[in-house]
Structure formats: C-alpha cells, structure tokens
C-alpha positions in Angstrom: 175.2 31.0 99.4 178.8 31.3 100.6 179.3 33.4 104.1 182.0 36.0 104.4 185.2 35.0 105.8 184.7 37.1 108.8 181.1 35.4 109.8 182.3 32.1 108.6 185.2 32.3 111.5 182.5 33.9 113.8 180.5 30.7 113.2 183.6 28.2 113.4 184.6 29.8 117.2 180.9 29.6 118.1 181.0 26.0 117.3 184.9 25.8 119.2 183.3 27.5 122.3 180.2 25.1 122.4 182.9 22.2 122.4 181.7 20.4 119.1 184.6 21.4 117.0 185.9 18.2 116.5 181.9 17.2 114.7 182.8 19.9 112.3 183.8 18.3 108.8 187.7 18.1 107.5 186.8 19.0 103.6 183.8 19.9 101.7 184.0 15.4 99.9 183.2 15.0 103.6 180.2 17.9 104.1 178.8 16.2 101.1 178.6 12.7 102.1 177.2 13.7 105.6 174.6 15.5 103.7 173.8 12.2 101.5 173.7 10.0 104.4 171.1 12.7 106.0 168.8 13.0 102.7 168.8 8.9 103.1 167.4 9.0 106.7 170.7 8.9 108.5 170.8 11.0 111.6 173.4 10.4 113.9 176.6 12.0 115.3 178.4 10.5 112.2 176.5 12.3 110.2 176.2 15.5 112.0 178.4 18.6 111.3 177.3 21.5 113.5 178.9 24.6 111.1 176.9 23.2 108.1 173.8 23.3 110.8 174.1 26.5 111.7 174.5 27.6 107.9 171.4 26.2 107.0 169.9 27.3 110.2 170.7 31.1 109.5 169.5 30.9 105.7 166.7 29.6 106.8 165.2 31.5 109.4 166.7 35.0 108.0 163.6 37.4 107.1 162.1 36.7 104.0 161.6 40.3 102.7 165.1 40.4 102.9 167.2 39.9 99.7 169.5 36.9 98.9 171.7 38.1 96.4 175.1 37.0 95.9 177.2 37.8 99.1 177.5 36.6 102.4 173.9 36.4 103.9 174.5 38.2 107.2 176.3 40.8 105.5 173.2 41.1 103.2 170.6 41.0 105.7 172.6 43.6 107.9 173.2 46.1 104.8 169.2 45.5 103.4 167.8 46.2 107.0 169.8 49.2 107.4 168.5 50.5 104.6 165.1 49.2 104.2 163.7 49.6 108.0 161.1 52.5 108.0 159.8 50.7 111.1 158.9 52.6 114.8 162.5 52.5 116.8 163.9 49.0 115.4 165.2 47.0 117.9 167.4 45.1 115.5 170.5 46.4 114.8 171.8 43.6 112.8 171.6 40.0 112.8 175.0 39.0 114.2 172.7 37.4 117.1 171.8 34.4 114.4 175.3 32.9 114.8 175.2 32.3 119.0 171.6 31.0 118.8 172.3 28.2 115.3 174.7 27.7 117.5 172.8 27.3 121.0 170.8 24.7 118.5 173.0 22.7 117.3 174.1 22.0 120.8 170.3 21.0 121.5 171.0 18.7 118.2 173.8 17.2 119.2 172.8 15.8 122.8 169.7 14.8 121.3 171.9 12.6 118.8 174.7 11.0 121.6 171.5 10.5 124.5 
C-alpha cells in the first residue's frame, strides 16, 4: 500500500520535526536492504528508517473493519469511516492523528536503538 503524496509529506515533516530525518533512507535499493538486515535479526540505528516505521505502524494498527483497497490508507480509512460510522456521536473525525503518534514511536525506537 502506497500513501498519497500529501500524507507521505505529512509523515516525512513529522519525522523532520522529531529530528530523525537524516535515519530516513536515500532510495527505495536502500529501504530494501534495511528491511533484509531486519528480517535477519539486525536491529540497530543502521538499520532503522523511521518513515518506513511509521508506514508499517499506521497499516498496522488502522481498524480492521476498515477497507484496504487500492489508495492511500489514510485517505481510505478517512473516506470508509465517514461513511460507515452509525455509531453514538463519533469522536473520530479522521485518522490524521496516526502520523504524530508512529511518529511519537519511532522516536521511543530510535533512543531505545542509540542507549
């Protein structure tokens, strides 16, 4: 699942404002090798790239009665809440929160890997 390019720069300044912007990969060869060296046991600040953390964080803790069809997943989960919520006054207007707190995460991540 690709992100929008709108939610995909919301993400990218969340990780420039947290200061880790320089752990964020340079091409997708490099994303790919990070994520071999992590599916071999490797976890350290080499192989850590917040953005792809916070991707994988959002997929995977985004509702599962929600659909994920092809599309940005926040985009998705916004438009299939909107119009699937039959609930008592929802509290959730969308789920634009999800990028500060993958983000808030990967910062907890990321001291736990240079302490």
């Amino acid at each position: 699942m690709q992100f929008c390019q709108a939610h995909w720069d919301k993400m990218r300044e969340s990780v420039k404002s947290h200061g880790m912007e320089s752990l964020v990969s340079d091409s997708g060869i490099e994303v790919l090798e990070k994520i071999k060296q992590q599916f071999q046991g490797v976890d350290s600040i080499s192989t850590y790239d917040p953005l792809m953390d916070m991707h994988w964080a959002i997929l995977g803790n985004l509702p599962p009665y929600l659909s994920f069809k092809e599309g940005c997943p926040l985009c998705n989960a916004n438009k299939d809440h909107a119009e699937s919520c039959t609930g008592p006054p929802c509290k959730i207007t969308d789920f634009e929160w999800m990028i500060d707190r993958s983000a808030e995460d990967a910062v907890e991540h990321w001291k736990e890997l240079t302490s």
